[in-house]
Backbone bond lengths (Angstrom), bond angles and torsions (degrees), N, CA, C in turn:
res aa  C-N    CA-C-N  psi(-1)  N-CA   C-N-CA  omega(-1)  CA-C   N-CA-C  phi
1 X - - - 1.468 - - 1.519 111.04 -
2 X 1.432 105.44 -44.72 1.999 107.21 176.37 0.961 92.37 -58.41
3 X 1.447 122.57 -41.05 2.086 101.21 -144.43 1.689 87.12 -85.12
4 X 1.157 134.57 -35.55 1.431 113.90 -173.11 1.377 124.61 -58.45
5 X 1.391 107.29 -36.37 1.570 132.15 166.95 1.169 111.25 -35.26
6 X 1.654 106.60 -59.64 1.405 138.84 -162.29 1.756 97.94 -57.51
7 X 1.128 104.96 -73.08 1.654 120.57 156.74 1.185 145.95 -0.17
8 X 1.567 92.47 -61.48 2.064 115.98 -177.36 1.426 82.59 -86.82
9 X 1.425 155.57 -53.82 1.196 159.01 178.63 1.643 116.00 -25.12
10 X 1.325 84.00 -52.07 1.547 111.15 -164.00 1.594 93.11 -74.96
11 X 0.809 104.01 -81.44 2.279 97.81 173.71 1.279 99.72 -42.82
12 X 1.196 141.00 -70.06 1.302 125.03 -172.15 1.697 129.63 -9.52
13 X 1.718 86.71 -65.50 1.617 118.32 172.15 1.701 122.04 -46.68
14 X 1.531 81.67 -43.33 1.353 108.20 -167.31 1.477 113.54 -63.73
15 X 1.294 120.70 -55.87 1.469 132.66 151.02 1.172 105.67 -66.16
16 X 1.177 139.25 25.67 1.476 100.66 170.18 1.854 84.16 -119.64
17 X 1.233 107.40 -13.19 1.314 95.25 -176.03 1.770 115.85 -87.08
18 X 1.003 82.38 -19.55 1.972 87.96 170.91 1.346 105.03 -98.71
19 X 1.093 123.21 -2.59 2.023 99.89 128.20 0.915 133.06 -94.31
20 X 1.059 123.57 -18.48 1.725 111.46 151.79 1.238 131.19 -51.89
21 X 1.391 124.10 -41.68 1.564 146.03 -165.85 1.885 91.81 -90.63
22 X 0.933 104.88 -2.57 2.278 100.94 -176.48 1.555 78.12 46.09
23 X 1.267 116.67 88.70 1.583 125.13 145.24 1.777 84.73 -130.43
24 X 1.645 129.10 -61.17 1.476 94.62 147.91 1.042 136.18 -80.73
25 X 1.244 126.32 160.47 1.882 119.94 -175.89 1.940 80.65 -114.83
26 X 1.465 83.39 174.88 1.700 113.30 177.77 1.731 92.05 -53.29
27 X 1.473 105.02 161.77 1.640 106.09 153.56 1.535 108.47 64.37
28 X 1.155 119.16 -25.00 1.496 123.03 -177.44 1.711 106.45 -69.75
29 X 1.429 104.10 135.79 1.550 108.16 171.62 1.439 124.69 -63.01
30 X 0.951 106.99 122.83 1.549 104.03 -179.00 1.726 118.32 -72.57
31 X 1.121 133.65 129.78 1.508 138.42 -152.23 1.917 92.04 -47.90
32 X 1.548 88.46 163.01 1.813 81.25 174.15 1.607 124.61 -76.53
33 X 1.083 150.05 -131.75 1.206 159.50 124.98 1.028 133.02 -33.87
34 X 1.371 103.07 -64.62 1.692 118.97 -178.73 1.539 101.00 -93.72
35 X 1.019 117.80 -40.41 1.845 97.28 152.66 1.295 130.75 -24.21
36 X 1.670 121.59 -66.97 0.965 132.47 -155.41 1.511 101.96 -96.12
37 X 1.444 122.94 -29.76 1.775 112.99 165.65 1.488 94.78 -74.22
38 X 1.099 142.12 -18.22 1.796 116.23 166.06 1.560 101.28 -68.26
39 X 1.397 137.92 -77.55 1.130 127.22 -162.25 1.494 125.84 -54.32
40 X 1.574 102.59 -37.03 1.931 92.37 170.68 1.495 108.02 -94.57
41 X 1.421 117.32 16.73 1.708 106.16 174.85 1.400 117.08 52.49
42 X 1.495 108.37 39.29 1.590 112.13 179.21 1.588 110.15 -130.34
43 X 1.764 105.19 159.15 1.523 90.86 -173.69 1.289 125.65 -87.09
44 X 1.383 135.35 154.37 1.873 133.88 179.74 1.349 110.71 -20.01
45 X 1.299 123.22 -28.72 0.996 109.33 -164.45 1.798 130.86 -99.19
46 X 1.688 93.77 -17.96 1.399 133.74 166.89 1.780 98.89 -64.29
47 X 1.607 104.04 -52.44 1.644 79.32 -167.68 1.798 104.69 -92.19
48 X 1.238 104.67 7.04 2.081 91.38 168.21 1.079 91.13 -71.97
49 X 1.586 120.25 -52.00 1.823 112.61 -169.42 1.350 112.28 -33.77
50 X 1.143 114.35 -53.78 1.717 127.56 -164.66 1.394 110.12 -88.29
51 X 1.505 122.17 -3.06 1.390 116.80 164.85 1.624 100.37 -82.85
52 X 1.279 127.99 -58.90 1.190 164.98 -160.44 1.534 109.45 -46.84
53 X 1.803 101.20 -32.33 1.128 96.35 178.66 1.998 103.73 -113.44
54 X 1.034 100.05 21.97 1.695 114.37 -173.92 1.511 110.66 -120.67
55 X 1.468 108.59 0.80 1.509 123.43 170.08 1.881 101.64 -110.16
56 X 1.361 103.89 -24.03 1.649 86.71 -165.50 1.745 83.38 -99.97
57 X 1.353 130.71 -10.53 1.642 104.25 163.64 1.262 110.72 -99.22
58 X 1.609 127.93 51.98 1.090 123.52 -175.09 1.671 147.49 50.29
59 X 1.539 103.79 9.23 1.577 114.24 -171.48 1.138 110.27 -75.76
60 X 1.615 115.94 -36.23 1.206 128.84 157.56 1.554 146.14 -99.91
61 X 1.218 126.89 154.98 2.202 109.50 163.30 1.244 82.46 -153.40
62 X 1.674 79.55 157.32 1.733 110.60 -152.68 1.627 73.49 -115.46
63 X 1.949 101.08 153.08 1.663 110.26 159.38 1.867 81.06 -134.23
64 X 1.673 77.51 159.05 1.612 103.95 -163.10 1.291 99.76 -77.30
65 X 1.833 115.72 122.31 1.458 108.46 155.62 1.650 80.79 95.96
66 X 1.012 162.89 30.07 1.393 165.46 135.12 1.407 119.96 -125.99
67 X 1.134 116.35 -64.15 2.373 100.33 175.75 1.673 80.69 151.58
68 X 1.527 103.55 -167.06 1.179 123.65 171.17 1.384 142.17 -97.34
69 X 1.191 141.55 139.01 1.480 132.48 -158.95 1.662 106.71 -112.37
70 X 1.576 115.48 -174.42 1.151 106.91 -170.98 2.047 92.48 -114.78
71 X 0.959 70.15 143.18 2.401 79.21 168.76 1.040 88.69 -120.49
72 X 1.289 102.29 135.54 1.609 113.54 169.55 1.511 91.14 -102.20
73 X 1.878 125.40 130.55 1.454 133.82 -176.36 1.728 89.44 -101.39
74 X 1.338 102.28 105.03 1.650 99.17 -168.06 1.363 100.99 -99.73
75 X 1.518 135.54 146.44 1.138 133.71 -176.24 1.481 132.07 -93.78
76 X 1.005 151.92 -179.24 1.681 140.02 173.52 1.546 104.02 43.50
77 X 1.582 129.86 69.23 1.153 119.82 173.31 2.154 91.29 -150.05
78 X 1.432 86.84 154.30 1.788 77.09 174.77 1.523 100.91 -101.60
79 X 1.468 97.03 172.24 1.868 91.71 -178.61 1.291 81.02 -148.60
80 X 1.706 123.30 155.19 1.261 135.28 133.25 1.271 146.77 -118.03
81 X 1.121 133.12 124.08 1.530 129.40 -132.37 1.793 90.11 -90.52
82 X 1.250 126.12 146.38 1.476 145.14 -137.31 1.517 97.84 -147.43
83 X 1.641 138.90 106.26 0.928 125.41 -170.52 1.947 98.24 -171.81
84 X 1.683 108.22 107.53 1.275 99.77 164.85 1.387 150.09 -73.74
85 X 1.852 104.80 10.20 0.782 111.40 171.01 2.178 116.15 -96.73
86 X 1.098 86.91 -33.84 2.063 96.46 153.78 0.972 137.66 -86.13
87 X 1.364 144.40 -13.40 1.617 159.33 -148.13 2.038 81.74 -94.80
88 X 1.103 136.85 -16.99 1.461 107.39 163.57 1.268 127.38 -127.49
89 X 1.462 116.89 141.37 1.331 149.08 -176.46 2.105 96.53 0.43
90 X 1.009 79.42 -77.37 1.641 89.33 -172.79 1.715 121.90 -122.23
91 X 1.225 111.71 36.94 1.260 136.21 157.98 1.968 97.94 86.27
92 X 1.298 115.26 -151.46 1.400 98.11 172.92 1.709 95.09 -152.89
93 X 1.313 116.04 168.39 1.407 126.83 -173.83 1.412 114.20 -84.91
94 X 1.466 111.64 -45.26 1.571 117.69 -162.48 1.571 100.94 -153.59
95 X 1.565 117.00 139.98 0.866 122.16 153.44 1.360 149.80 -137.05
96 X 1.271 122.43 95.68 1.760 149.97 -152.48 1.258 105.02 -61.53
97 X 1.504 132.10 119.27 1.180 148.56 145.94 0.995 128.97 -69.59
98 X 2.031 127.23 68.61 1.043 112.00 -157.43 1.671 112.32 -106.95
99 X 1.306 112.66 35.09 1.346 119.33 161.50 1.576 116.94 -148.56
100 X 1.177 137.75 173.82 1.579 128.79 173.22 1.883 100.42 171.55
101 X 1.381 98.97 78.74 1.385 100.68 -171.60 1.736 98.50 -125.28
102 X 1.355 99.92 176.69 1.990 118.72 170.09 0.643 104.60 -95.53
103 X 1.849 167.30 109.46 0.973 170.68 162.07 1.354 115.40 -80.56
104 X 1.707 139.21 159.67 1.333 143.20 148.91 1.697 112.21 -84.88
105 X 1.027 130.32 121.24 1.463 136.08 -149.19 1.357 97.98 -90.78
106 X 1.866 107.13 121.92 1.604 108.22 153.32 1.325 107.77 -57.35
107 X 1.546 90.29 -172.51 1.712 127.95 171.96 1.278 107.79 -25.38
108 X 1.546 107.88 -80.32 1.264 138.65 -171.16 1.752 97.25 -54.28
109 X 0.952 145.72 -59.37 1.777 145.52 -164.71 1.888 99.07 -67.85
110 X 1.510 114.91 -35.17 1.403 100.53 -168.41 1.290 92.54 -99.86
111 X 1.386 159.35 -7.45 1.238 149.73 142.96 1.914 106.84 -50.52
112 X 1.140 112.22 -70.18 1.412 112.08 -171.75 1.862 118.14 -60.02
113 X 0.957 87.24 -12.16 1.997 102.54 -161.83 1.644 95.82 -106.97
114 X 1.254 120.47 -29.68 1.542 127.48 -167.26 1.719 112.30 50.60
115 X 1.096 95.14 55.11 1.429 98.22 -176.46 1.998 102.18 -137.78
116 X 1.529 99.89 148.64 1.035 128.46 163.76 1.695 125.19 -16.15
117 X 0.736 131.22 116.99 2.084 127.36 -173.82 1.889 100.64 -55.50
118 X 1.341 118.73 -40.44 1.705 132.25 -177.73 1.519 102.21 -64.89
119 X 1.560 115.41 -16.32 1.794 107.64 -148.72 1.578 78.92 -92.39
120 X 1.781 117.73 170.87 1.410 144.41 -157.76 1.578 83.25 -121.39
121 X 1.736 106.31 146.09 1.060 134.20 171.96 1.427 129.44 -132.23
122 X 0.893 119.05 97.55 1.788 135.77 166.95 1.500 103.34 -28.19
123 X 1.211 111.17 103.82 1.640 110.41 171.57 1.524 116.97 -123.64
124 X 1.472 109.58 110.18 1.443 111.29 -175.81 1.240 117.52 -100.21
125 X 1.378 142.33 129.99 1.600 136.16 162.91 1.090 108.76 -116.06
126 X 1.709 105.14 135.26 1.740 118.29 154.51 1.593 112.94 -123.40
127 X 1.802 81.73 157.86 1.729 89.48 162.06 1.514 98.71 -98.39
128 X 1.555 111.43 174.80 1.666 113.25 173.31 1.504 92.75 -147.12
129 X 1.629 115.42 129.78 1.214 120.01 -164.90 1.400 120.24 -124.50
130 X 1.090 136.68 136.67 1.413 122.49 -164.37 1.675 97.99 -146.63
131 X 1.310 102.25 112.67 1.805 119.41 -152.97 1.206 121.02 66.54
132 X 0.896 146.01 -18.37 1.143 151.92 151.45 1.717 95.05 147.95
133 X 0.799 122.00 78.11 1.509 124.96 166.19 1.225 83.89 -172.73
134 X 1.910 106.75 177.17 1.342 109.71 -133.07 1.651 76.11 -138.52
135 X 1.692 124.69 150.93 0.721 124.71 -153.76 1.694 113.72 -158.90
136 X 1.532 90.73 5.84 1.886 93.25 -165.99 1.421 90.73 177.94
137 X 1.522 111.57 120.32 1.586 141.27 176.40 1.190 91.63 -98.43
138 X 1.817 122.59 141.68 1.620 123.90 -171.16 1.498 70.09 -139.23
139 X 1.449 114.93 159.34 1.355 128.28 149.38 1.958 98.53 -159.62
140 X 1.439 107.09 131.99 1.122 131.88 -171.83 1.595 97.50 -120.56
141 X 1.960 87.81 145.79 1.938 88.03 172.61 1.329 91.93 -162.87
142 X 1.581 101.59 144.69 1.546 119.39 -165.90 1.180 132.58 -150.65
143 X 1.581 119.94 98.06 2.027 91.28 -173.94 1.436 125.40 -3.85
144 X 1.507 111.23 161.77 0.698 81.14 -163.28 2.148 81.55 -110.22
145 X 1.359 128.07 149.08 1.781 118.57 -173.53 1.426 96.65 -134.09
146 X 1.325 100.22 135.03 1.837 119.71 151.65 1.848 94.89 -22.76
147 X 1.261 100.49 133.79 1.232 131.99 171.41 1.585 126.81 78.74
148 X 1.531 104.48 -20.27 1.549 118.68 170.21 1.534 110.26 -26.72
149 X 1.414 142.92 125.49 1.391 130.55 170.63 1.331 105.15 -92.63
150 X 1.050 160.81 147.85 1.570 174.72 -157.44 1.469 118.62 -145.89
151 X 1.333 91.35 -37.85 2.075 82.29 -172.32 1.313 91.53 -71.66
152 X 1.697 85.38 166.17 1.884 118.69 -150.33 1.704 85.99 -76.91
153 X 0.846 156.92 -61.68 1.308 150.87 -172.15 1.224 141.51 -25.02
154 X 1.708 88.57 -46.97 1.642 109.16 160.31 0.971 117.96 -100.28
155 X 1.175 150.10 26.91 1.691 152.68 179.69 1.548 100.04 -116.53
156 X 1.631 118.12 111.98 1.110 107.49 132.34 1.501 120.70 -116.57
157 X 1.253 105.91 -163.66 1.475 121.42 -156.34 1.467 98.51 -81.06
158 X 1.648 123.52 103.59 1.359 139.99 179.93 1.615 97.78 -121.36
159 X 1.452 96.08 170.14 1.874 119.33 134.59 1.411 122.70 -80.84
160 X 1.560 100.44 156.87 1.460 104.67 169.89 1.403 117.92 -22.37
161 X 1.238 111.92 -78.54 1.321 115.12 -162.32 1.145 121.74 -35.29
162 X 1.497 107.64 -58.54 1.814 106.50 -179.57 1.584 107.30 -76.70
163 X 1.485 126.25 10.20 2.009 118.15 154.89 1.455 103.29 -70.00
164 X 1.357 113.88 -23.15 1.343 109.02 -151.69 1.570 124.82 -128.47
165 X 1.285 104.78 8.85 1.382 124.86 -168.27 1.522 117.05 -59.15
166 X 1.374 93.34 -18.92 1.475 99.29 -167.01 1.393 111.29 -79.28
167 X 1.185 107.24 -28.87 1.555 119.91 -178.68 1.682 117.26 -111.42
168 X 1.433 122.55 13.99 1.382 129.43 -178.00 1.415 103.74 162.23
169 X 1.838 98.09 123.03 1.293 102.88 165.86 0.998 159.13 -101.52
170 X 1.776 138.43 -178.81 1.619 100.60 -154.65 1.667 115.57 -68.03
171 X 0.984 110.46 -33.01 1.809 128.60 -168.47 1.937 88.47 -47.91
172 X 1.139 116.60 -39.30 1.711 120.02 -154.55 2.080 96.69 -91.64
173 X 1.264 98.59 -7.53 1.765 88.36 -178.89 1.953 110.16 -114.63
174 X 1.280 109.16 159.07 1.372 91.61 156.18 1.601 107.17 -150.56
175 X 0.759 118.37 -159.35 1.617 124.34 -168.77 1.442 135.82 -142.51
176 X 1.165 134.10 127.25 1.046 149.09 -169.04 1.633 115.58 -83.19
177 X 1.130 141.31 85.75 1.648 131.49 -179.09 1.647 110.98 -100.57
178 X 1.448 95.15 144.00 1.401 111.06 -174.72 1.408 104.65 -120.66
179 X 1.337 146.71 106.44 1.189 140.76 159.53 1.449 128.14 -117.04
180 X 2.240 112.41 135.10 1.582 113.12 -149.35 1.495 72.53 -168.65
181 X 1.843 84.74 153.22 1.366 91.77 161.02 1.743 114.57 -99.66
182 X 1.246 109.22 163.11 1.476 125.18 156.18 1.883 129.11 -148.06
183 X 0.985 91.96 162.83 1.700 129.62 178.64 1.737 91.00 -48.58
184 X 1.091 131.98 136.70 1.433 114.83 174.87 1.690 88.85 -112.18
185 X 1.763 91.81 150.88 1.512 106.87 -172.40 1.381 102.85 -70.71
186 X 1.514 114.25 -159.42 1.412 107.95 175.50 1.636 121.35 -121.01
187 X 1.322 100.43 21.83 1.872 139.27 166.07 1.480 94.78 -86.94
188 X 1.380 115.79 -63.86 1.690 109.70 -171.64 1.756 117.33 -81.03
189 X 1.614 109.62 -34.89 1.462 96.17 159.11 1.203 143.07 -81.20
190 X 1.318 110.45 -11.88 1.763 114.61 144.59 1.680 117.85 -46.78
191 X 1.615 106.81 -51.63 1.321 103.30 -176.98 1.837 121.76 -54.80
192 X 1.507 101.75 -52.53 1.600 132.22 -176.67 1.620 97.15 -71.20
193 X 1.029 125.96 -21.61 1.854 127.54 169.02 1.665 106.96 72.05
194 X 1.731 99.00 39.51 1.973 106.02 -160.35 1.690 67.95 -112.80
195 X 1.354 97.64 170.05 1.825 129.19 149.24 1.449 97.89 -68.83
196 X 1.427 93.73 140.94 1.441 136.89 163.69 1.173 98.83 -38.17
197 X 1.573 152.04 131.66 1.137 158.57 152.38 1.884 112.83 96.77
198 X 1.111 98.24 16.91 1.450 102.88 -170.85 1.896 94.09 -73.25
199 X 1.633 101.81 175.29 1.742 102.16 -164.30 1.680 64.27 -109.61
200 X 1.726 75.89 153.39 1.843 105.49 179.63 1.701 99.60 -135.47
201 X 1.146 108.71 131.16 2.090 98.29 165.16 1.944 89.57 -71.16
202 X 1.156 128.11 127.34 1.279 138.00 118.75 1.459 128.15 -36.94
203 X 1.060 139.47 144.09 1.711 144.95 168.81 1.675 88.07 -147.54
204 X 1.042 94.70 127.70 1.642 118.99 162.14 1.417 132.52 -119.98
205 X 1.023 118.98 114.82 1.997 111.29 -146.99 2.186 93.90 -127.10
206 X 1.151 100.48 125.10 1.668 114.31 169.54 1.615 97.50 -111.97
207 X 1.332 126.88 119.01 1.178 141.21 124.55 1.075 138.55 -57.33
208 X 1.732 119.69 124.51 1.714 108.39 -164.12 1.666 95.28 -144.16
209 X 0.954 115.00 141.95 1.613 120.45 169.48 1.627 100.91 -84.16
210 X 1.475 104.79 166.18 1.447 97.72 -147.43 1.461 91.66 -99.26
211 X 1.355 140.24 58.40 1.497 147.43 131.96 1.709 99.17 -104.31
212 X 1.073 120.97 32.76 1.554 111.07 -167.45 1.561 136.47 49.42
213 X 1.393 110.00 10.19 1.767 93.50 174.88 1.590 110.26 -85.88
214 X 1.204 110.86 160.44 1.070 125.09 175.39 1.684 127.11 -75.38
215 X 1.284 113.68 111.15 1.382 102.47 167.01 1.425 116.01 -130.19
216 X 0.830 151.87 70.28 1.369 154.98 178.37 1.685 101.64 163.36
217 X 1.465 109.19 165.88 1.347 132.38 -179.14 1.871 115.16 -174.23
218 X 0.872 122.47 118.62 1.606 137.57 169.98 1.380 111.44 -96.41
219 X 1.294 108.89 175.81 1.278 158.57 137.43 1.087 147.74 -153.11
220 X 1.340 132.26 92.92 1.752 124.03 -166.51 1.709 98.21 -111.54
221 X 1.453 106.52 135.23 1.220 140.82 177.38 2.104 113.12 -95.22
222 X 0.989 102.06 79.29 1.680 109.72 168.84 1.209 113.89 -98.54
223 X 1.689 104.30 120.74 1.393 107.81 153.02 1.864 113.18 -45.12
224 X 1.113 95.14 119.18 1.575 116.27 179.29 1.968 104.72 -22.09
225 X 1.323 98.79 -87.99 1.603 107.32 166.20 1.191 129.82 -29.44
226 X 1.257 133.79 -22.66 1.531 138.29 151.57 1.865 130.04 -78.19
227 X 1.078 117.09 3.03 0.794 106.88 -165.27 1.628 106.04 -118.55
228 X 1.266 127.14 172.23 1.158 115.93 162.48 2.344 102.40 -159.58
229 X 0.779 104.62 -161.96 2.055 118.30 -171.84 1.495 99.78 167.61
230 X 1.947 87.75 154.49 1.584 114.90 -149.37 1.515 83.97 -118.77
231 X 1.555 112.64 162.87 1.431 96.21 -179.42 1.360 74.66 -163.57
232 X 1.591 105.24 159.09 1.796 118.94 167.73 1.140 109.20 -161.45
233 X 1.366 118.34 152.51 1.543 138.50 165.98 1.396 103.64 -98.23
234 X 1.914 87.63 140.30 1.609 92.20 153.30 1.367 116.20 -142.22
């Protein structure tokens, strides 16, 4: 019983130190099973232990129907956690999908999207309402891929990830956030029911699969006072 203990410990270490040293890198597959009971001479069941506990401290994530990868838990970096279902003050009541079309992409969509002027673009809009007033303009844009659903029926109010899950998962994307204030135009303060020039927090979000292409692009418009983000060092 010690020595097995002793064992799962011992791989533990073992991987954890060849991510530190980039002998694994990020994204890298982690050896299979029977790989890794040949090299530490332990049984299947010793090294799930020791995967098992190298997925729940984050060293690793598993995608379904492929194996496990490596996370590198890198230290001294800030992070802020990005989430449309928390990013406001006191959560929100309702949220209105009042657009969901294919579009031909301006300026702005084939710069951010890196795609073609001919290619189709997924364009989603919401309101976000809190008492019944409206409090947060969303606009989402996305290649456009075989199987995407669009009609208003099936769309509710997500993040990227879950538009897109079907075709890339979250562990394989990450994201770019931009946050500033601005002047709201008079497209978005019609929507938000503010004066023309009122201050808005901006969030600007790039989605990228982790070879860098682009698939996703935001903008959410919060009245300033509703909103809030979590942030940490490590």
């Amino acid at each position: 019983m010690s020595n097995s203990k002793f064992k799962y410990e011992e791989i533990i270490e073992s991987i954890k130190h060849k991510i530190s040293t980039n002998v694994y890198k990020d994204n890298d597959p982690l050896p299979s099973e029977t790989a890794l009971c040949a090299e530490y001479g332990a049984s299947r069941i010793t090294v799930r232990k020791a995967i098992s506990v190298l997925l729940s401290e984050g060293h690793l994530y598993s995608i379904q129907g492929k194996g496990n990868y490596i996370k590198n838990v890198k230290k001294n970096k800030f992070s802020m956690r990005y989430s449309c279902k928390t990013i406001f003050n006191n959560g929100y009541d309702e949220a209105k999908l009042i657009s969901s079309s294919l579009v031909t992409p301006d300026v702005y969509m084939v710069y951010n999207l890196n795609i073609a002027p001919n290619e189709r673009v997924v364009a989603l809009k919401w309101l976000i309402y809190e008492d019944g007033l409206p409090i947060a303009y969303d606009e989402k844009y996305l290649p456009y891929f075989a199987g995407i659903n669009i009609s208003e029926k099936s769309l509710k109010y997500k993040d990227f990830s879950d538009l897109v899950k079907n075709k890339i998962s979250v562990y394989e994307m990450y994201q770019d956030l931009r946050i500033k204030g601005v002047n709201a135009d008079a497209d978005v303060a019609e929507k938000l029911r503010i004066p023309v020039g009122s201050i808005l927090m901006l969030v600007e979000l790039n989605v990228y699969d982790q070879s860098g292409l682009p698939f996703g692009w935001g903008k959410l418009y919060i009245l300033p006072d509703k909103t809030r983000f979590f942030a940490r060092t490590e």
